[in-house]
C-alpha positions in Angstrom: 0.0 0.0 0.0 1.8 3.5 -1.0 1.4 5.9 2.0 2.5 9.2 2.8 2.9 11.3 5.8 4.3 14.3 7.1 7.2 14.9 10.0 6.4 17.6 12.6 7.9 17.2 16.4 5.5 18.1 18.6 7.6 20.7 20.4 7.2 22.5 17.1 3.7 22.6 17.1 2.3 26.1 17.7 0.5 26.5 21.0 0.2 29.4 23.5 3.0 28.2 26.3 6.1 28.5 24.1 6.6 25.0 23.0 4.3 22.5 21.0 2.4 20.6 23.3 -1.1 18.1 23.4 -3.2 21.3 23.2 -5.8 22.3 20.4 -3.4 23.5 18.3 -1.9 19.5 18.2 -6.2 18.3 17.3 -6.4 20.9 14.7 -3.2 19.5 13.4 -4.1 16.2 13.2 -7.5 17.5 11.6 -5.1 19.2 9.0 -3.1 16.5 8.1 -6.2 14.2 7.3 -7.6 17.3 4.8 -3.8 16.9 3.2 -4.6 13.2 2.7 -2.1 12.4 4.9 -1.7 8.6 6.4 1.1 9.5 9.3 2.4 11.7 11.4 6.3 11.3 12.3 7.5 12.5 15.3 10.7 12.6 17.2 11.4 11.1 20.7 8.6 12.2 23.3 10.8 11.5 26.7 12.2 14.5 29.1 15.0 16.0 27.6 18.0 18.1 30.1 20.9 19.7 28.6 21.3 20.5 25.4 17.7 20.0 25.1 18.1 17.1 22.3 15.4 13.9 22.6 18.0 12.0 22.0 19.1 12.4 25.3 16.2 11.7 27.7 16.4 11.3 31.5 14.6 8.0 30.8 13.4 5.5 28.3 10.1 4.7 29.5 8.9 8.3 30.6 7.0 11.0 28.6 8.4 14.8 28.4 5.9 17.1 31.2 6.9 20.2 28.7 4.0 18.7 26.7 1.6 18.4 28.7 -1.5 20.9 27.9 -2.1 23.7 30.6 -5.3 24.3 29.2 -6.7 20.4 29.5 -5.6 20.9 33.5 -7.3 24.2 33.6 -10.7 22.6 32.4 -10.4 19.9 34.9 -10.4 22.7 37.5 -6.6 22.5 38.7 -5.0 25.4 37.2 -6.6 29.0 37.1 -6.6 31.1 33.8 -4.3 33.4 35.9 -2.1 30.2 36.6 -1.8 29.2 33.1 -0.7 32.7 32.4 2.6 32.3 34.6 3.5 29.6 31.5 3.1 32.5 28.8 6.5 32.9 28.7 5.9 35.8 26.2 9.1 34.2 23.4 8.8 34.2 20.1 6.1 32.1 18.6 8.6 30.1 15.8 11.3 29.6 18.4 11.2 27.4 21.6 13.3 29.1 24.5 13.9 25.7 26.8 15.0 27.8 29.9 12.1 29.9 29.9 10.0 26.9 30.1 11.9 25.2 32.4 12.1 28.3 34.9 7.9 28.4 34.2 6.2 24.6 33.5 7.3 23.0 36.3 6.0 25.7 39.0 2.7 25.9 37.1 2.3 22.0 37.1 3.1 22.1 41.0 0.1 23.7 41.1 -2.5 21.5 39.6 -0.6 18.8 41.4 -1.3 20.1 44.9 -4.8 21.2 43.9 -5.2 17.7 43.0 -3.7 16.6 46.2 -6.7 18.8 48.3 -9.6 17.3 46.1 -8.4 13.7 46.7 -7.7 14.5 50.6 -11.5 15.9 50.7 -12.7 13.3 48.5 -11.1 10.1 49.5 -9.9 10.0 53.4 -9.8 6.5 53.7 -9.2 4.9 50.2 -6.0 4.7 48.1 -3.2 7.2 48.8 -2.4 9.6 45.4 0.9 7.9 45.3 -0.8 4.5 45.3 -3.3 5.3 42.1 -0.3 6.6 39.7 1.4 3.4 40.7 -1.3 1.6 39.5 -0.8 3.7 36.2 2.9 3.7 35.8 5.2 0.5 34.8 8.2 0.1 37.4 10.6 1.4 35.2 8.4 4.8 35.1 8.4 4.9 38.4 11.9 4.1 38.6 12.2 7.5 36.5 10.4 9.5 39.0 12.3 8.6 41.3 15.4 8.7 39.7 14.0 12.9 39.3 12.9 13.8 42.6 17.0 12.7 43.8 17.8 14.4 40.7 16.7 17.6 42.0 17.3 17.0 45.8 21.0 17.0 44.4 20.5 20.6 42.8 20.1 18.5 39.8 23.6 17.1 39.2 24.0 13.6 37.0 23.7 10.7 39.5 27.6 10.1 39.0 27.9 13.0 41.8 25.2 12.0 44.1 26.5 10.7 47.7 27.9 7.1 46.8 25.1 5.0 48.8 22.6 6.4 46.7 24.5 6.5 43.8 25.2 2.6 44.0 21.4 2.1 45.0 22.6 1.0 48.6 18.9 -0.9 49.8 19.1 1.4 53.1 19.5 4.6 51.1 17.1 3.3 48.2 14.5 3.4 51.6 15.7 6.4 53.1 15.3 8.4 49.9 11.9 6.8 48.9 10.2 8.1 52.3 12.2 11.9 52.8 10.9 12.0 48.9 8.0 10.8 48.6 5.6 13.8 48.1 8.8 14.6 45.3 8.2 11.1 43.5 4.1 11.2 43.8 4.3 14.5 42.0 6.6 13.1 39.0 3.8 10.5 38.8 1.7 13.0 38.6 3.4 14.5 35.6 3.7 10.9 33.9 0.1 9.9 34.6 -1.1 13.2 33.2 1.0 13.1 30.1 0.1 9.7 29.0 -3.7 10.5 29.8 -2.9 13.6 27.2 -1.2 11.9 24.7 -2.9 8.5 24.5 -6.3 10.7 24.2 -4.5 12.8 20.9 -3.3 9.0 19.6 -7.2 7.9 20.0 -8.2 11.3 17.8 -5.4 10.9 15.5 -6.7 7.2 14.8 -9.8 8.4 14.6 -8.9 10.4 11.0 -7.2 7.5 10.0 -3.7 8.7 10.6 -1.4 6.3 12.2 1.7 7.8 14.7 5.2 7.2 13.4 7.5 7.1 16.7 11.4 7.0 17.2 13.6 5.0 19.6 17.3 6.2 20.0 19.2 3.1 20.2 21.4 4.2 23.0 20.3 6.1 26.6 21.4 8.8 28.0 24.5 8.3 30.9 22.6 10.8 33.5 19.3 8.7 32.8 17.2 6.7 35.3 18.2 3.6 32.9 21.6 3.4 33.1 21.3 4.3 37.4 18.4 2.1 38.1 20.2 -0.8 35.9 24.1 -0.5 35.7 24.3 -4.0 35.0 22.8 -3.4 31.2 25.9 -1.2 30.6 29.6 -1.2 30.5 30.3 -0.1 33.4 33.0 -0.5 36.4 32.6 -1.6 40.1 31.8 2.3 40.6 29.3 2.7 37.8 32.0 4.5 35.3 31.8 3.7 31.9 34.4 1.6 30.7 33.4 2.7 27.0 31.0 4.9 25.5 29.5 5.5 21.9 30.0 7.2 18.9 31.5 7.0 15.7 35.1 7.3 13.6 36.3 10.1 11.8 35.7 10.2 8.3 35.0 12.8 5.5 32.9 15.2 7.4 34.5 15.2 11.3 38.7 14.4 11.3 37.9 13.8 15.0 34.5 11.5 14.6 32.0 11.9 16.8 32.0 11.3 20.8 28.4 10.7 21.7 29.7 9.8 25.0 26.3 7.5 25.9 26.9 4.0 27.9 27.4 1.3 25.7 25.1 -1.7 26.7 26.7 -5.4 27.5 24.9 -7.3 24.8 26.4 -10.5 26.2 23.9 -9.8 29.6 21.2 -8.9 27.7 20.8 -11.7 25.3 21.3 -14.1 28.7 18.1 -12.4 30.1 16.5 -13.2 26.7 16.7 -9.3 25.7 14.1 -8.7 28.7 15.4 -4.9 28.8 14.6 -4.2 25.7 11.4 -6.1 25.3 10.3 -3.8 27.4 11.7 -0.9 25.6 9.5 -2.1 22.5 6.5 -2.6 24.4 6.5 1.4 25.8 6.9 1.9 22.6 3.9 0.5 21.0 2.2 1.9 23.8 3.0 5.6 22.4 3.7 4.4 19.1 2.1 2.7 16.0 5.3 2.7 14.1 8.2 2.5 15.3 11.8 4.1 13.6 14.7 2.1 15.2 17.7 5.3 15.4 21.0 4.0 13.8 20.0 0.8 13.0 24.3 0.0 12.1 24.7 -0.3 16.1 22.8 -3.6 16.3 25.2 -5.1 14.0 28.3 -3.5 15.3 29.5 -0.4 16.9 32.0 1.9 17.5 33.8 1.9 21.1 35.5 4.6 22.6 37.7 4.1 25.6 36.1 6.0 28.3 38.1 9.5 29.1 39.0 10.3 25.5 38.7 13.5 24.0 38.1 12.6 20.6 36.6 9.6 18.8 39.7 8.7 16.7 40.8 5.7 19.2 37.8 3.8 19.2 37.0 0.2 17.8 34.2 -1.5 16.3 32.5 -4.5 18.3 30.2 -6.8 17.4 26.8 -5.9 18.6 23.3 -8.4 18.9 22.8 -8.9 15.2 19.8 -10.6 14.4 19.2 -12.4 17.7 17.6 -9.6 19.5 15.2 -8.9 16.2 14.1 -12.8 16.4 13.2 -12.4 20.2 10.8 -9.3 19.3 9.4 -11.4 16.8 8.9 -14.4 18.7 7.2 -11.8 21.5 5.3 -9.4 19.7 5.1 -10.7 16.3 5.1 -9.0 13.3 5.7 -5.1 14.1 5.5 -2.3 12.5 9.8 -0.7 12.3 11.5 1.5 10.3 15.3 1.0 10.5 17.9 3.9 10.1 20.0 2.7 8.2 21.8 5.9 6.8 25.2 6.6 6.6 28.3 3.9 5.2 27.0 0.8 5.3 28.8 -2.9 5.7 27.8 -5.9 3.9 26.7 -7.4 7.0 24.6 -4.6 7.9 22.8 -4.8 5.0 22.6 -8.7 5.7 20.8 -7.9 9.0 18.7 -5.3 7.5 17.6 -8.0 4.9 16.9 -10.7 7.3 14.4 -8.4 9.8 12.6 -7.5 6.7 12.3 -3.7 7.6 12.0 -1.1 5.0 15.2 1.3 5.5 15.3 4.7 4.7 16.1 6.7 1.6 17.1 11.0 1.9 16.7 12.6 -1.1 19.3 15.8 0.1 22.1 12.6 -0.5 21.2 11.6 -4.0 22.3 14.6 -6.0 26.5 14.3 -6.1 27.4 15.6 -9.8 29.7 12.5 -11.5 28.5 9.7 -8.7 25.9 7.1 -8.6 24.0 7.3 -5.3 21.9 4.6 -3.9 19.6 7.5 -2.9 18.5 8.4 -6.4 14.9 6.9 -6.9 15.5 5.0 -9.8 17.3 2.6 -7.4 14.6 2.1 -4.7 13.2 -0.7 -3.6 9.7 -1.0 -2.6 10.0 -1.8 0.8 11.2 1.6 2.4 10.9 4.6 3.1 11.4 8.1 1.4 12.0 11.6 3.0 13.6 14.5 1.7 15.4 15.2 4.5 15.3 14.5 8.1 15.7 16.0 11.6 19.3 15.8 11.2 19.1 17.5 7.6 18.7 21.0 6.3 15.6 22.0 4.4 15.4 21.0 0.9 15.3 25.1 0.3 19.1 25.6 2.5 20.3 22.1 1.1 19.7 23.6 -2.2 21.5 26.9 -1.2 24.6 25.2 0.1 25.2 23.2 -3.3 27.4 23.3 -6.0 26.9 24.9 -9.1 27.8 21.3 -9.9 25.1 19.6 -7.7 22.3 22.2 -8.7 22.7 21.2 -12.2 22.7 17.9 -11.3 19.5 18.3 -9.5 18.0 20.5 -12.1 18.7 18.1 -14.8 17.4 14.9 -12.9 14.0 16.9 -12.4 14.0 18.7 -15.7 13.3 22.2 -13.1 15.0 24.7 -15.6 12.2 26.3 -16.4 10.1 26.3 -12.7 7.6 29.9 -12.9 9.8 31.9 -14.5 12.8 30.2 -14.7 16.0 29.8 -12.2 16.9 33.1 -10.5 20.2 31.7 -9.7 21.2 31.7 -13.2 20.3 35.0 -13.9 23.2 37.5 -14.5 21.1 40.4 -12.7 20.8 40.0 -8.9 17.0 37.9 -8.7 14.3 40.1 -6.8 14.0 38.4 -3.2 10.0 37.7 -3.9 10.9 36.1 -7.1 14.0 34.0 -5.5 12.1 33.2 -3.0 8.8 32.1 -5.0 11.1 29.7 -7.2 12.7 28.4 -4.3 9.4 27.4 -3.0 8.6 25.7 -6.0 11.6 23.7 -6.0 10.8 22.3 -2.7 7.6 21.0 -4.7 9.2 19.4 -6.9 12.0 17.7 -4.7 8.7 16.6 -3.1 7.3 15.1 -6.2 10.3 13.1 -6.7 9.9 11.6 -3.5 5.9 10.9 -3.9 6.2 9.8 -7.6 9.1 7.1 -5.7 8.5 3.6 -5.5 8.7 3.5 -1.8 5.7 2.1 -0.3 6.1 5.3 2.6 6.6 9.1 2.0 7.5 11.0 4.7 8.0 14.8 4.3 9.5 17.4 7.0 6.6 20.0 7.3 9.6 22.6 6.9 9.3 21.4 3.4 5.5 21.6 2.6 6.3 25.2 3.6 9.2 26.2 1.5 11.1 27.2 4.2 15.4 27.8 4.3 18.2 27.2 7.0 16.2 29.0 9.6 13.5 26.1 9.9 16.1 23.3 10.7 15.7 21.4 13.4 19.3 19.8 14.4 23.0 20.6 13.4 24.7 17.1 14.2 27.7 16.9 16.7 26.7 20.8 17.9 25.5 22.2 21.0 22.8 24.8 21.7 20.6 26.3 18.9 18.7 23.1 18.0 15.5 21.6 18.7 13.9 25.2 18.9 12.2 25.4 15.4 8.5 26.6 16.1 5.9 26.0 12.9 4.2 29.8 13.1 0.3 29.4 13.5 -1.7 29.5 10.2 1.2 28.4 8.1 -0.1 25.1 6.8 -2.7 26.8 4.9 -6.1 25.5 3.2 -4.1 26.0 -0.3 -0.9 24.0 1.2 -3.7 21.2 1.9 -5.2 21.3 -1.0 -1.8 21.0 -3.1 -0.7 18.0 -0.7 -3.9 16.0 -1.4 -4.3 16.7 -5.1 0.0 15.7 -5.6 -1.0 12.3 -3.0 -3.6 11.4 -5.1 -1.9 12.1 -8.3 1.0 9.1 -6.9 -1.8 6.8 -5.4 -0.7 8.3 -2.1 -3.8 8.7 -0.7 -6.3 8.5 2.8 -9.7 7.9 3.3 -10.8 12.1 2.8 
């Protein structure tokens, strides 16, 4: 079946609170989408993010970010005021996130309708279940490991559990106790904040299905170190006696970093896990089914081998590939879960055995269109090469916008592109190869239209799935991206301005889905 569907993270949503969350604006969204004739919504990882404010670096696996959750749902439950959702209007700009003025506001706000809460269920409830006892109920233990693993988090002025007092640190059974009853108002409250979010988000997953579009999910294959994963269970990780990592991951150098790239996340012992039959993860994919209807596995190489670096280096240049899990842990979620719904990342240099294992799990992989277009080379990227069984984008996260990939080509490349999708003549022909300097309204209007027609390529594609970055729908440049790999600070803040994916947008989108059998039920 040929599908299509349209990548958005919900932090880029608009909504009133300075960062996309599971507010109207997200239902009108999803209302949008089905109009464009859309089957899916992608979306990027939905746990709590810290530093650097990537969410590829949660605080847990198995927990859901509380920067999503929707003031305005609380407020009509009766535990916020209009004047306290207020304090969240952080007053930014509405197509850019600022993460510490939502940190310095959310959290304060949703103390609120937690101790409201706490009142009702005191008046309501004097001699049933405690509050605490009700999330429980709610949670899976390795959510409620996370909340945990927060409230210590911030009686430590939120420093990474590597610099907590050692017994707590090394989970020491007294201290575990200690902690759990000088905390425990701390904890219930991070219950609060999981409970509510899944109650939010499983409710916009039920609309979503509801106009037939199905949510396409992401799991980073590796955890954060400062995570309630990797200090609830060192023994999954390559760690010493004191909880150190031994190793941690990235990758080599090669043509774009001399250096490669030091990730610096724990590196799992594979040779535990597949003892305990994988259990860990088996986990992992059952969370994620819960959020989830399709699944993209990040960097799909690493289950087939991956790069070690010693632990303490300041570069990535003396690692070493090891042998990860290979096929083994894909037959256990098979033989638990059946067939399932994955897309595997498989970008980047690939090995024969890589390809092997991608071949055996029978998962589509993905194709970016931004790496076809090299003048004098043959890319696996260009369509004509696809197979049916993947998966399509432009460009991802990790990628500019077709409109700033174009910018930053080669006269070279742009002819190469140009040629492949016969664009000379676009509107009014290319401004970029006008001798006069183009009028910004008409480079920008041909521009626009090339993003069209880097979209059509994909659509008209053979891939089963399209998936296009919403950036790209819009015809937007550099300024829209959502992640510069291996930098810090400046990503993740891209905001989609309110209005912007316009009645005429969704119009074009369903007429072009139609045209390439791409097509819903609208």
């Amino acid at each position: 079946m040929r599908t299509c569907g349209v990548l958005l993270p919900v932090a880029s949503l608009p909504s009133k609170y300075g960062i996309g969350t599971f507010s109207k604006e997200a239902y009108e969204f999803i209302d949008q989408l089905w109009e464009a004739g859309q089957n899916y919504w992608q979306i990027l990882p939905l746990g709590p993010t810290g530093y650097g404010d990537s969410p590829y670096q949660s605080f847990s696996a198995f927990a859901g970010n509380p920067y999503f959750i929707d003031l305005d749902q609380l407020k009509e439950e009766g535990l916020l005021t209009e004047a306290e959702c207020q304090e969240a209007d952080c007053g930014q700009n509405p197509e850019e996130i600022s993460y510490e003025a939502v940190y310095q506001t959310r959290f304060q706000v949703l103390r609120k309708a937690y101790d409201r809460l706490k009142r009702l269920e005191k008046e309501e409830n004097e001699a049933g279940k405690s509050l605490k006892e009700k999330f429980e109920e709610e949670l899976s233990p390795e959510t409620i490991d996370y909340c945990f693993y927060a409230a210590v988090k911030k009686a430590f002025g939120e420093k990474s559990w590597s610099q907590w007092d050692e017994d707590i640190k090394l989970r020491k059974p007294e201290a575990v106790a200690r902690y759990q009853k000088e905390l425990e108002d701390e904890i219930c409250f991070y219950e609060f904040q999981q409970v509510t979010f899944l109650k939010q988000w499983k409710a916009l997953k039920e609309y979503a299905h509801s106009k037939d579009i199905q949510i396409i999910g992401d799991i980073p294959i590796y955890v954060a170190f400062d995570s309630a994963d990797s200090w609830a269970h060192p023994e999954l990780f390559q760690f010493d006696e004191e909880c150190q990592p031994v190793a941690v991951a990235g990758c080599p150098p090669d043509a774009f970093s001399a250096t490669g790239q030091l990730w610096g996340n724990p590196l799992y012992r594979w040779d535990y896990h597949k003892k305990t039959g994988f259990s860990w993860w088996m986990k992992r994919i059952r969370f994620s089914f819960e959020l989830y209807d399709m699944v993209r596995v990040d960097h799909f190489r690493g289950f087939d081998q991956y790069y070690a670096i010693p632990f303490g280096e300041t570069t990535a240049i003396h690692g070493a590939w090891e042998d990860g899990p290979g096929i083994a842990i894909f037959e256990k979620i098979k033989e638990v879960f059946g067939k399932v719904n994955i897309i595997a990342e498989d970008l980047g240099f690939l090995t024969p055995s890589v390809l092997k294992l991608l071949e055996d799990t029978g998962f589509p992989g993905m194709k970016v269109l931004e790496f076809a277009f090299q003048a004098g080379e043959e890319s696996s990227y260009l369509p004509y090469l696809y197979k049916q069984n993947c998966v399509v984008y432009t460009g991802t996260h990790d990628n500019d916008t077709v409109v700033g990939w174009y910018r930053s080509l080669s006269p070279e490349d742009k002819k190469f592109v140009e040629d492949y999708m016969g664009i000379h003549d676009l509107d009014r022909g290319n401004p970029y190869n006008s001798c006069a300097a183009p009028a910004v309204t008409e480079k920008t209007r041909w521009e626009k239209e090339l993003s069209w027609e880097v979209i059509r390529l994909a659509l008209a594609s053979t891939a089963d799935l399209a998936v296009i970055p919403m950036q790209d729908y819009l015809g937007l440049g550099t300024e829209a991206r959502i992640n510069m790999p291996s930098t810090l600070g400046g990503n993740w803040t891209w905001r989609m301005k309110k209005g912007a994916f316009t009645l005429e947008i969704r119009e074009r989108c369903r007429q072009m889905n139609r045209l390439y059998g791409r097509r819903n039920s609208y």
